[in-house]
N, CA, C and O atoms as a Tripos MOL2 file, in Angstrom:
@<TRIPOS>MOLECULE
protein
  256   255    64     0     0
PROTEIN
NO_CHARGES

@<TRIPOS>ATOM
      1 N         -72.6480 -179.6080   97.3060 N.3       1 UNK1
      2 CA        -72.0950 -178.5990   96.4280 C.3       1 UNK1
      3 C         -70.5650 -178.7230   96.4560 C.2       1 UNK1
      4 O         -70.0610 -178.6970   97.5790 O.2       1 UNK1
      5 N         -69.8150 -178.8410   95.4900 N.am      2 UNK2
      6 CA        -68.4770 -178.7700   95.2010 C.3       2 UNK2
      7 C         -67.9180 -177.4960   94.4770 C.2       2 UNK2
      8 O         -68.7090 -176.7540   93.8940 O.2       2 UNK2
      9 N         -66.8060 -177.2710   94.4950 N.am      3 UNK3
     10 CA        -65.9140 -176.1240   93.8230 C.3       3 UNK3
     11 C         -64.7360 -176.5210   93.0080 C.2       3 UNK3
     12 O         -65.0060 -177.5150   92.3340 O.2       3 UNK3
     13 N         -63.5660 -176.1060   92.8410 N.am      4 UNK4
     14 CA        -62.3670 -176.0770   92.4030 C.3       4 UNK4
     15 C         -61.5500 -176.4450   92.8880 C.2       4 UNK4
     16 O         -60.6230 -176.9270   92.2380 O.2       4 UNK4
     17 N         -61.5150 -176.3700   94.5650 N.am      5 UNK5
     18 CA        -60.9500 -177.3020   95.1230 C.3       5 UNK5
     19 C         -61.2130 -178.7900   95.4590 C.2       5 UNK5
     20 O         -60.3900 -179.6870   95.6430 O.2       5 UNK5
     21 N         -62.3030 -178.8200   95.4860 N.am      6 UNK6
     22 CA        -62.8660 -180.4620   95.2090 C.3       6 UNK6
     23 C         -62.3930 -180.8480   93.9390 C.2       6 UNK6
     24 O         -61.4880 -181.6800   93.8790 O.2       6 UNK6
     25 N         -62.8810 -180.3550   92.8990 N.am      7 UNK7
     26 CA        -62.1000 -181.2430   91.6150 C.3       7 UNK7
     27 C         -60.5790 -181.6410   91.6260 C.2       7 UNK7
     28 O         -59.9970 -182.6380   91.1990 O.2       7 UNK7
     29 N         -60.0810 -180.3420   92.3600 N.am      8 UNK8
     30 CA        -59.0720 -180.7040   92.3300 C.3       8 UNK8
     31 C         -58.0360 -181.8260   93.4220 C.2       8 UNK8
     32 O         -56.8550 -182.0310   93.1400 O.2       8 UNK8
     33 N         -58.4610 -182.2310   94.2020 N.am      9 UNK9
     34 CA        -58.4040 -182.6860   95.3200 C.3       9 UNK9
     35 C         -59.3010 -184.6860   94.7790 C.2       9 UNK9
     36 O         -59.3170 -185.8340   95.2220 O.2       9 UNK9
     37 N         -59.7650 -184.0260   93.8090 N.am     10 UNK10
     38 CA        -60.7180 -185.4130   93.5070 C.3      10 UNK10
     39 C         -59.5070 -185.9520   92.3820 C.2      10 UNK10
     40 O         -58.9050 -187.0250   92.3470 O.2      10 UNK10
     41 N         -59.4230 -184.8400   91.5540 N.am     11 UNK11
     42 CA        -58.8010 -185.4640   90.2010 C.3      11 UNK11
     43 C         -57.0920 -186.1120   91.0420 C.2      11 UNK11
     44 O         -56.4980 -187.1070   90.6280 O.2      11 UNK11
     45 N         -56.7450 -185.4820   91.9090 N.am     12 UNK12
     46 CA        -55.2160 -185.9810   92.5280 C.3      12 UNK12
     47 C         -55.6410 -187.1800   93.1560 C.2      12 UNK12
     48 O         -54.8010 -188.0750   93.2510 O.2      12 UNK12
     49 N         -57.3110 -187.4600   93.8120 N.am     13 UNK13
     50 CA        -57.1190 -188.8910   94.2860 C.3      13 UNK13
     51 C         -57.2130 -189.7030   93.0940 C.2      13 UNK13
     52 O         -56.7130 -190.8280   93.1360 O.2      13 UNK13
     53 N         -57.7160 -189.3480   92.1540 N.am     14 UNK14
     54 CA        -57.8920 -190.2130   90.7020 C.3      14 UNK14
     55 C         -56.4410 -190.9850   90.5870 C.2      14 UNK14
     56 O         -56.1130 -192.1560   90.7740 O.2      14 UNK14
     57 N         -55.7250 -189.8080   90.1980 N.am     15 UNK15
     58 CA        -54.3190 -189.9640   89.4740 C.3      15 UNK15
     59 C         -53.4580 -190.6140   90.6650 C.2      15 UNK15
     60 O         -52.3340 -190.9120   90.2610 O.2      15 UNK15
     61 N         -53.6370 -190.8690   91.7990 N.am     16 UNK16
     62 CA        -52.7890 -191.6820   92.2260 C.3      16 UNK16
     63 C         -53.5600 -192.7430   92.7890 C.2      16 UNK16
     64 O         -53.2710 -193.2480   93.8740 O.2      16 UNK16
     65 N         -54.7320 -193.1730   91.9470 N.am     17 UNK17
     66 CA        -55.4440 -194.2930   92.0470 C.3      17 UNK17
     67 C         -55.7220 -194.7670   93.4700 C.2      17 UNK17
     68 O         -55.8150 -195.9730   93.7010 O.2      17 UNK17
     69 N         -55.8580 -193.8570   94.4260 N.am     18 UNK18
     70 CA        -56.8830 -193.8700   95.5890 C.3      18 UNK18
     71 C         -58.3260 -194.2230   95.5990 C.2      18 UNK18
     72 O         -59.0670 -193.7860   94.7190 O.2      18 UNK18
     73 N         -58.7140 -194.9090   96.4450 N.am     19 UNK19
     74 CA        -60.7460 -195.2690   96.3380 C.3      19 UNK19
     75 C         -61.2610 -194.1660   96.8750 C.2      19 UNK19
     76 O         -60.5000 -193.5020   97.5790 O.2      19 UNK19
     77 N         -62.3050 -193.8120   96.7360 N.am     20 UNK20
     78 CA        -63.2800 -194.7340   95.6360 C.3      20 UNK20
     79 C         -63.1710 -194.4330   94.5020 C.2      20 UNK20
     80 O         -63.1930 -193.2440   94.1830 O.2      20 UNK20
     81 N         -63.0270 -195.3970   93.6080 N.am     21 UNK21
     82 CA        -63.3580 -195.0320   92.1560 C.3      21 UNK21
     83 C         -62.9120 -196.0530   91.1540 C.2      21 UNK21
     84 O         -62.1130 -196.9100   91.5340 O.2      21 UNK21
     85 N         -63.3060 -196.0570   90.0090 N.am     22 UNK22
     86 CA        -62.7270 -197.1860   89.3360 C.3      22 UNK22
     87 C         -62.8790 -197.1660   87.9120 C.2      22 UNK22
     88 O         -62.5950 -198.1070   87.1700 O.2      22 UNK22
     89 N         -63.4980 -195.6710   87.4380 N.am     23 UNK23
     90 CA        -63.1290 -195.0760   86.0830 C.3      23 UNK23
     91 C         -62.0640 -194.6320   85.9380 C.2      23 UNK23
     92 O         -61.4900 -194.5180   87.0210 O.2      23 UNK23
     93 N         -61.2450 -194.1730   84.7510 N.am     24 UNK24
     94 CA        -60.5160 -193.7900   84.5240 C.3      24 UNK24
     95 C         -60.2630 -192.5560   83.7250 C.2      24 UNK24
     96 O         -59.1870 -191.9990   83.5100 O.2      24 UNK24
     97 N         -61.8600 -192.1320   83.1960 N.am     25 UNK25
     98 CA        -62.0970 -191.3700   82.6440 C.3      25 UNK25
     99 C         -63.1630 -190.0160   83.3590 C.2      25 UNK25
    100 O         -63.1100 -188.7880   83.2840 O.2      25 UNK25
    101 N         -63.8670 -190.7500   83.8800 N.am     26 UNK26
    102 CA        -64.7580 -190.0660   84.9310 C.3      26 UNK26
    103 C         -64.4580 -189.8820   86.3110 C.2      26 UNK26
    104 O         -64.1080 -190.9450   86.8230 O.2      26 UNK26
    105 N         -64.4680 -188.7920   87.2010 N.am     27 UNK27
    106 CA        -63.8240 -188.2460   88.7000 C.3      27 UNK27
    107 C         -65.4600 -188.1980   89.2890 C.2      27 UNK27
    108 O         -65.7260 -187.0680   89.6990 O.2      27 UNK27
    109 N         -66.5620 -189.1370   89.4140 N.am     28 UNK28
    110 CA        -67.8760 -188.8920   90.0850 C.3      28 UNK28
    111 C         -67.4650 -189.1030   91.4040 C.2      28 UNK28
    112 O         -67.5030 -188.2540   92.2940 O.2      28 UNK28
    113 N         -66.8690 -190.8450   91.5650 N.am     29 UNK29
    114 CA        -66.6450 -191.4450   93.0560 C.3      29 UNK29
    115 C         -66.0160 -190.1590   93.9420 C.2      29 UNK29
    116 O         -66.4910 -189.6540   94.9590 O.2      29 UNK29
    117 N         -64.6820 -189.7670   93.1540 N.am     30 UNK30
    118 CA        -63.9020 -188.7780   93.8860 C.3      30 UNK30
    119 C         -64.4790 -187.7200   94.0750 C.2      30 UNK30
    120 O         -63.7180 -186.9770   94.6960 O.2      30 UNK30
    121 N         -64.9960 -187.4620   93.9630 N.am     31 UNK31
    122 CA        -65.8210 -186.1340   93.9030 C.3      31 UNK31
    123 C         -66.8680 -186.2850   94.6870 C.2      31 UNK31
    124 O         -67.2280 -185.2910   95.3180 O.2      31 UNK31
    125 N         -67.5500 -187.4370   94.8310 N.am     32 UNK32
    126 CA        -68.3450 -187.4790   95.9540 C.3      32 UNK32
    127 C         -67.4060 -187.3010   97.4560 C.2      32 UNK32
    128 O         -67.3550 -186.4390   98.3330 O.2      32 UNK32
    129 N         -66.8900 -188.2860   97.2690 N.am     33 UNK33
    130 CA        -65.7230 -188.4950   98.3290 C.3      33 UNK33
    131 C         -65.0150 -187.7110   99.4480 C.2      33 UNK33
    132 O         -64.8360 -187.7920  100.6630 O.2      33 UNK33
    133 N         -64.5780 -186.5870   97.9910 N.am     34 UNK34
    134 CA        -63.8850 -185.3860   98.3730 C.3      34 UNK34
    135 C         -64.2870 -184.4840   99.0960 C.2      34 UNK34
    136 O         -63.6930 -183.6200   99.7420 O.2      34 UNK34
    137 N         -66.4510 -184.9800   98.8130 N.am     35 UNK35
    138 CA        -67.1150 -183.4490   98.9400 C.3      35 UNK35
    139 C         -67.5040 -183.6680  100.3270 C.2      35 UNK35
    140 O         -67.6670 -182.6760  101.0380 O.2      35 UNK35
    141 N         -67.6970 -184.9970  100.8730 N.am     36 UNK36
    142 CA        -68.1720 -185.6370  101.9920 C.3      36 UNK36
    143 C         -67.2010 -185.0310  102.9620 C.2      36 UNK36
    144 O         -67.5970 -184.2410  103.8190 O.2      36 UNK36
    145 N         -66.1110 -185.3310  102.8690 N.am     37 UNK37
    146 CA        -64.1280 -185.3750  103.6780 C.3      37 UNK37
    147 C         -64.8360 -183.7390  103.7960 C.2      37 UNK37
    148 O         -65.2200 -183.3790  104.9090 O.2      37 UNK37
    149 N         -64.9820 -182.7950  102.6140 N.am     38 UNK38
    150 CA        -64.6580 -181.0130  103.3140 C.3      38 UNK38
    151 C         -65.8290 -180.9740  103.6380 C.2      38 UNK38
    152 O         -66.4580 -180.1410  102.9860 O.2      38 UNK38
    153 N         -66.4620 -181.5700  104.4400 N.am     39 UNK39
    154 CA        -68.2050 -180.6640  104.8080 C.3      39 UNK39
    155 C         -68.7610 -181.8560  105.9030 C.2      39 UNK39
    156 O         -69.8360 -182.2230  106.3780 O.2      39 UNK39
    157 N         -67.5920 -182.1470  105.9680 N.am     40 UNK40
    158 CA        -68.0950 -183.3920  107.8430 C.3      40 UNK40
    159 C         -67.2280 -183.5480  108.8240 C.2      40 UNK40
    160 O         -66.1980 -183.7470  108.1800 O.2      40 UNK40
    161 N         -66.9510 -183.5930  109.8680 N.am     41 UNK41
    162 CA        -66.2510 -183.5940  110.7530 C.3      41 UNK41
    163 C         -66.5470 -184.3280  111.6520 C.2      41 UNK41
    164 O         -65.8150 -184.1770  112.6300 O.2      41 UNK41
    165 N         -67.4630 -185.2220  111.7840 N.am     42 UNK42
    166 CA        -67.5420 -186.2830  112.2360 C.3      42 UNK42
    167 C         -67.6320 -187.5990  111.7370 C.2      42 UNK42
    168 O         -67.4280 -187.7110  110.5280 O.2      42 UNK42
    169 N         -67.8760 -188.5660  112.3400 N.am     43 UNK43
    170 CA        -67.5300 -190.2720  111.6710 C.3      43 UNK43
    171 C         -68.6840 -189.9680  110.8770 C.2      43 UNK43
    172 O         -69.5770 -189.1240  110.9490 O.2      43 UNK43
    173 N         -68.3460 -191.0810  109.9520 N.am     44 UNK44
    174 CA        -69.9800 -191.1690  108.9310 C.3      44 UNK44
    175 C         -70.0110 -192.4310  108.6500 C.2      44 UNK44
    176 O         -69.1240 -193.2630  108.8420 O.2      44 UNK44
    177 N         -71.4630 -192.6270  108.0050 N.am     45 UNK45
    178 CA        -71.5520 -194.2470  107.5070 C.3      45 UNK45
    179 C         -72.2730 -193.8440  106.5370 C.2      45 UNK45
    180 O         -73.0260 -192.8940  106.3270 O.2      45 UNK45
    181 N         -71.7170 -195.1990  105.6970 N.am     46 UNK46
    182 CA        -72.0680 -194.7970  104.1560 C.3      46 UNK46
    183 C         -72.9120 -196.4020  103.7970 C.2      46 UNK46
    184 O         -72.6270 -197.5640  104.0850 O.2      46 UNK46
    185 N         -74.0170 -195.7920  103.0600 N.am     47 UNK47
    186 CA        -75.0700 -197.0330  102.7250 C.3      47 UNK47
    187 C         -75.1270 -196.8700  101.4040 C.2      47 UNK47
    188 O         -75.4580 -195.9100  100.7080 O.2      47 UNK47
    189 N         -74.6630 -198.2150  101.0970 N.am     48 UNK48
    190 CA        -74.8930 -198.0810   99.4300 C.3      48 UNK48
    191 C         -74.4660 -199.5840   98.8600 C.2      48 UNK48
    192 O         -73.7070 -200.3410   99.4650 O.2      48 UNK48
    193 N         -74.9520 -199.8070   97.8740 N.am     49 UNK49
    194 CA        -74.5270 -200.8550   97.3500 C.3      49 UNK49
    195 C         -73.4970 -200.9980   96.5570 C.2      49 UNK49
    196 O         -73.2580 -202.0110   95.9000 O.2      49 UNK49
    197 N         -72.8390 -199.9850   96.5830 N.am     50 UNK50
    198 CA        -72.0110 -199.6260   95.3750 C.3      50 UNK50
    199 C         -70.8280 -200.2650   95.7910 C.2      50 UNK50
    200 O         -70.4590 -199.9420   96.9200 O.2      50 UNK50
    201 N         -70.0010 -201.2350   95.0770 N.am     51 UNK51
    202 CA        -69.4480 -202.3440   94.9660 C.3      51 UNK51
    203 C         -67.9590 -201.8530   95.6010 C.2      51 UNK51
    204 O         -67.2420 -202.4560   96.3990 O.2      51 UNK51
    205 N         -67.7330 -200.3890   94.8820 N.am     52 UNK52
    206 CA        -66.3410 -199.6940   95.3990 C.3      52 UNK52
    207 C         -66.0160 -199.2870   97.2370 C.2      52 UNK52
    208 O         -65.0520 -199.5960   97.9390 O.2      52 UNK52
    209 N         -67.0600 -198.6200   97.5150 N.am     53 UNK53
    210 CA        -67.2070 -198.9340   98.7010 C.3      53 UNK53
    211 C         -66.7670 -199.7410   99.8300 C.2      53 UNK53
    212 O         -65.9680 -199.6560  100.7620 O.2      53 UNK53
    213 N         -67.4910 -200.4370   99.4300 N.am     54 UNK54
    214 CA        -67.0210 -202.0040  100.3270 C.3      54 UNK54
    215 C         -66.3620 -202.6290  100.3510 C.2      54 UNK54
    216 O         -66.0570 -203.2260  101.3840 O.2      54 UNK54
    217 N         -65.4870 -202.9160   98.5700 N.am     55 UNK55
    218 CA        -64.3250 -203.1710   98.7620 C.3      55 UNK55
    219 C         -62.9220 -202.6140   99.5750 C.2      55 UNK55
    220 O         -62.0180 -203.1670  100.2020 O.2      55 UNK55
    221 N         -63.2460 -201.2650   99.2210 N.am     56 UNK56
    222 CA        -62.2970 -200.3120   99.4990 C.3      56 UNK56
    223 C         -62.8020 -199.9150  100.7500 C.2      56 UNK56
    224 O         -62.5270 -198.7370  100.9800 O.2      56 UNK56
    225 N         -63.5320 -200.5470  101.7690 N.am     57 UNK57
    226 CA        -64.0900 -200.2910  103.1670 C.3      57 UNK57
    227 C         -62.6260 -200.0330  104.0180 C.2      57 UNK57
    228 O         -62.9360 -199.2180  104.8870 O.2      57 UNK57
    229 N         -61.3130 -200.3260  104.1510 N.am     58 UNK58
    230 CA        -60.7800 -200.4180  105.2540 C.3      58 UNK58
    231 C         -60.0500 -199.2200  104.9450 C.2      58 UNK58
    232 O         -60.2390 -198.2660  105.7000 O.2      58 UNK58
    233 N         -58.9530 -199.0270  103.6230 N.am     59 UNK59
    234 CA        -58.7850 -197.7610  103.6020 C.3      59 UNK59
    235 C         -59.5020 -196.9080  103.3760 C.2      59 UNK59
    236 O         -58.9500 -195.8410  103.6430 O.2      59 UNK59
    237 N         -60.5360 -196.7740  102.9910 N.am     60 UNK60
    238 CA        -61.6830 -195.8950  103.3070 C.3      60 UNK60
    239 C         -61.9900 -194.9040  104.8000 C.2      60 UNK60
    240 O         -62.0950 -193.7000  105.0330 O.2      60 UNK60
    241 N         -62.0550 -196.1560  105.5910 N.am     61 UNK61
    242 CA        -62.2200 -195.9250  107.2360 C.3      61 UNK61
    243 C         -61.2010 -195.3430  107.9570 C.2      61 UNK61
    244 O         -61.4630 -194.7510  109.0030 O.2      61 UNK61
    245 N         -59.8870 -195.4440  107.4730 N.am     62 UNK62
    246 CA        -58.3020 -194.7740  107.5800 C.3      62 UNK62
    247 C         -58.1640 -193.3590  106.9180 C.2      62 UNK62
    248 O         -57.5500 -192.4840  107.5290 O.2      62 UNK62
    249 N         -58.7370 -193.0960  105.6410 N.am     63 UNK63
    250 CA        -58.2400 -191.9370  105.2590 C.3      63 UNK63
    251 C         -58.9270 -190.8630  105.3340 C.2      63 UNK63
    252 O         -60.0670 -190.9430  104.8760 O.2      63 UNK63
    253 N         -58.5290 -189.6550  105.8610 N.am     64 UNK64
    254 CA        -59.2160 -188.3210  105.8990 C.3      64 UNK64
    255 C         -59.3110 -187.7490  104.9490 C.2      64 UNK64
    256 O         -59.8690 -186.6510  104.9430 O.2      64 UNK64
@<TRIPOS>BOND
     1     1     2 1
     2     2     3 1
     3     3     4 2
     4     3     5 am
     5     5     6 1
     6     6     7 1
     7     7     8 2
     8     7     9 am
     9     9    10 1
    10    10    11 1
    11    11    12 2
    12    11    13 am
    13    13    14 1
    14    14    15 1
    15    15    16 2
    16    15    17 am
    17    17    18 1
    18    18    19 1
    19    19    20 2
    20    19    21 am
    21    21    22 1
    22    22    23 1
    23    23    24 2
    24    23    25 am
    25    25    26 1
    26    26    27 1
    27    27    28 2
    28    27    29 am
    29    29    30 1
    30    30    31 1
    31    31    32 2
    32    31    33 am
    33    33    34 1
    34    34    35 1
    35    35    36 2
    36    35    37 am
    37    37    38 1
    38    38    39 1
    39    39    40 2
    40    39    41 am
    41    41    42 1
    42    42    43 1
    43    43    44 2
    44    43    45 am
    45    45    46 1
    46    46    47 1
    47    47    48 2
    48    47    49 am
    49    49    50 1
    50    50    51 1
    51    51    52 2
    52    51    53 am
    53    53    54 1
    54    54    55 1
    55    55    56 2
    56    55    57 am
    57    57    58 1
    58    58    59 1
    59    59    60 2
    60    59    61 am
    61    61    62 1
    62    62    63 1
    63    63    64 2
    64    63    65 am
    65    65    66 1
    66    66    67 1
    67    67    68 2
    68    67    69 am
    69    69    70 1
    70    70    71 1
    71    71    72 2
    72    71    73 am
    73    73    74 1
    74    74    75 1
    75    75    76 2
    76    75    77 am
    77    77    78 1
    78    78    79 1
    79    79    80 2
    80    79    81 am
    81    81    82 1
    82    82    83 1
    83    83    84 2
    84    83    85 am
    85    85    86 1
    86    86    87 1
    87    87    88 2
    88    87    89 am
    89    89    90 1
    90    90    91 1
    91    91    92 2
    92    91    93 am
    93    93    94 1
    94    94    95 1
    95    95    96 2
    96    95    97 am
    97    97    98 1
    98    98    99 1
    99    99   100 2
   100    99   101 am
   101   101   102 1
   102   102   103 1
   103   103   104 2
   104   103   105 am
   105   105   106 1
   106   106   107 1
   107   107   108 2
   108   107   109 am
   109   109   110 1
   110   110   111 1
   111   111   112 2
   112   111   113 am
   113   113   114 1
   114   114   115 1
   115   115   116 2
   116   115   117 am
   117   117   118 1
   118   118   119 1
   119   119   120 2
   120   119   121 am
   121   121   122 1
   122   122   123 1
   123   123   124 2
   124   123   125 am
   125   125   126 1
   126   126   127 1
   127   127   128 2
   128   127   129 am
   129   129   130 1
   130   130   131 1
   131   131   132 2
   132   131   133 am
   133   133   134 1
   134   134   135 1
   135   135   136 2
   136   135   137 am
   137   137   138 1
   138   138   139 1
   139   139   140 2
   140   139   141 am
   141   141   142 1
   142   142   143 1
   143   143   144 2
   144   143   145 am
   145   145   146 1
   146   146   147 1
   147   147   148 2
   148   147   149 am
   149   149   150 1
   150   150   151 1
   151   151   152 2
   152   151   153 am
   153   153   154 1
   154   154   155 1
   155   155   156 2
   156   155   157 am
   157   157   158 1
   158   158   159 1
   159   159   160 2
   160   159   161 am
   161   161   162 1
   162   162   163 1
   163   163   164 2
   164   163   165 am
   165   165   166 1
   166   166   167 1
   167   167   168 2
   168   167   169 am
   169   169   170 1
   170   170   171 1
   171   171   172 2
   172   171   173 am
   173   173   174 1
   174   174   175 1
   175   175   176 2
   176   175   177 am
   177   177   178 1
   178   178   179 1
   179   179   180 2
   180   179   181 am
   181   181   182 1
   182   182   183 1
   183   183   184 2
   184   183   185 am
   185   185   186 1
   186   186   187 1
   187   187   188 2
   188   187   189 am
   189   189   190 1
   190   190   191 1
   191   191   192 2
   192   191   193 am
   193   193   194 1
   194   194   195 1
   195   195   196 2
   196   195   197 am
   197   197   198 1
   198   198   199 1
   199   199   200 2
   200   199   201 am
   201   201   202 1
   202   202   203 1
   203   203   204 2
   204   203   205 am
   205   205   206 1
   206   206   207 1
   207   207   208 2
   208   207   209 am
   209   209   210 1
   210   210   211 1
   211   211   212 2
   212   211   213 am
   213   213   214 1
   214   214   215 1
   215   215   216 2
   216   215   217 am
   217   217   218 1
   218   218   219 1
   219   219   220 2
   220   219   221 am
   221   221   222 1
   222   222   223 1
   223   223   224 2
   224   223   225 am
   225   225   226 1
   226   226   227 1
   227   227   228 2
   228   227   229 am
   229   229   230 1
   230   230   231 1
   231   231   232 2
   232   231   233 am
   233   233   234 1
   234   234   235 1
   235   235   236 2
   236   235   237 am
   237   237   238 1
   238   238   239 1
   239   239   240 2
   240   239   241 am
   241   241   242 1
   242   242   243 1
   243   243   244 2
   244   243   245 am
   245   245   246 1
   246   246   247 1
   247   247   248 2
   248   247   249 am
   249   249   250 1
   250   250   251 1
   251   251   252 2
   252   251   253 am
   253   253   254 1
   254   254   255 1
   255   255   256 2
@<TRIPOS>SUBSTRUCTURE
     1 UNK1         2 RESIDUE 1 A UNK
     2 UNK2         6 RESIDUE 1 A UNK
     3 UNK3        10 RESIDUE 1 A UNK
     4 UNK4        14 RESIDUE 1 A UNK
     5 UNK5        18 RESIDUE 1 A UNK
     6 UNK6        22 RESIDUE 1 A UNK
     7 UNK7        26 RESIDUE 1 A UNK
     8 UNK8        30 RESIDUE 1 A UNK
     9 UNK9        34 RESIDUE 1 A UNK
    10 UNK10       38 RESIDUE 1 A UNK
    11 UNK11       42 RESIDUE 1 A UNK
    12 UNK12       46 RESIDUE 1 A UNK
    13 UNK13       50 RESIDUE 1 A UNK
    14 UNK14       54 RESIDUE 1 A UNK
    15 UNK15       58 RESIDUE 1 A UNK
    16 UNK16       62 RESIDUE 1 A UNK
    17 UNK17       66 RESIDUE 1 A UNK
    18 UNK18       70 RESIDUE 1 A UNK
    19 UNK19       74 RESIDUE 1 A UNK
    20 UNK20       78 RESIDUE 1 A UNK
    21 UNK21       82 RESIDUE 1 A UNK
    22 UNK22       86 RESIDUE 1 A UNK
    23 UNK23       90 RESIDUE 1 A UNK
    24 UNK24       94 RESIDUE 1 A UNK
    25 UNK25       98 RESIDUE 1 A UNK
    26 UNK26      102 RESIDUE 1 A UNK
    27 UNK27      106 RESIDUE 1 A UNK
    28 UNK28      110 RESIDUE 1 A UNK
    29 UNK29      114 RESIDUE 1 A UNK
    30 UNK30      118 RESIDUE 1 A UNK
    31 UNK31      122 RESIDUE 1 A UNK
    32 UNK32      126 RESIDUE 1 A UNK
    33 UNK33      130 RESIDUE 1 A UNK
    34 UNK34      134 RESIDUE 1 A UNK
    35 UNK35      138 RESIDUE 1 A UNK
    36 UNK36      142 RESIDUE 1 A UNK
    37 UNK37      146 RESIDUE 1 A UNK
    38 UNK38      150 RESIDUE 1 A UNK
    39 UNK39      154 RESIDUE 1 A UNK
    40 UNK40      158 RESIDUE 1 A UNK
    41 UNK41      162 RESIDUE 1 A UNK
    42 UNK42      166 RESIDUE 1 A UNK
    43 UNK43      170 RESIDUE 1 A UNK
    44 UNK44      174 RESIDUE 1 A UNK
    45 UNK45      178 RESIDUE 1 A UNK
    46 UNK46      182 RESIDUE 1 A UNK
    47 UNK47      186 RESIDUE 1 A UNK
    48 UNK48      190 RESIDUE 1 A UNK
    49 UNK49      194 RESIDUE 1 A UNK
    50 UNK50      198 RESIDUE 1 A UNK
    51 UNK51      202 RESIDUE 1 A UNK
    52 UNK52      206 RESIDUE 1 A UNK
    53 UNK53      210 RESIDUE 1 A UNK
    54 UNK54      214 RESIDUE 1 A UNK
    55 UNK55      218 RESIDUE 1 A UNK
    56 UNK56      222 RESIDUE 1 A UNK
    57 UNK57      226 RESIDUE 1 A UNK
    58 UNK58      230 RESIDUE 1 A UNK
    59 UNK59      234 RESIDUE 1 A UNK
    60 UNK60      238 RESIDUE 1 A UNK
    61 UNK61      242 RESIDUE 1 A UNK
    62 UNK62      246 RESIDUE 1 A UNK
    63 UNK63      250 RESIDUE 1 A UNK
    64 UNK64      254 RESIDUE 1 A UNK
């Protein structure tokens, strides 16, 4: 579940072209992202095939 602060927090990683994501029109990645970061507090691992991911694995693993 997300709110207003997730969008908003998603749409600012958009606009300064932070991962995950790689539309330009659509905020899904970020928004997943965002929603994961406010509702975990511990390490996580993420399974997916999804191409953004993995590329973007190292700053991924760096940013809170």
């Amino acid at each position: 579940e997300y709110d207003n602060d997730i969008i908003q927090k998603a749409k600012k990683r958009q606009l300064l072209g932070q991962p995950p994501g790689t539309d330009k029109v659509n905020i899904c990645d970020e928004i997943i992202w965002e929603t994961i970061l406010s509702n975990i507090d511990d390490d996580i691992v993420v399974v997916s095939r999804d191409g953004t991911y993995r590329k973007n694995y190292f700053y991924l693993s760096k940013v809170s």
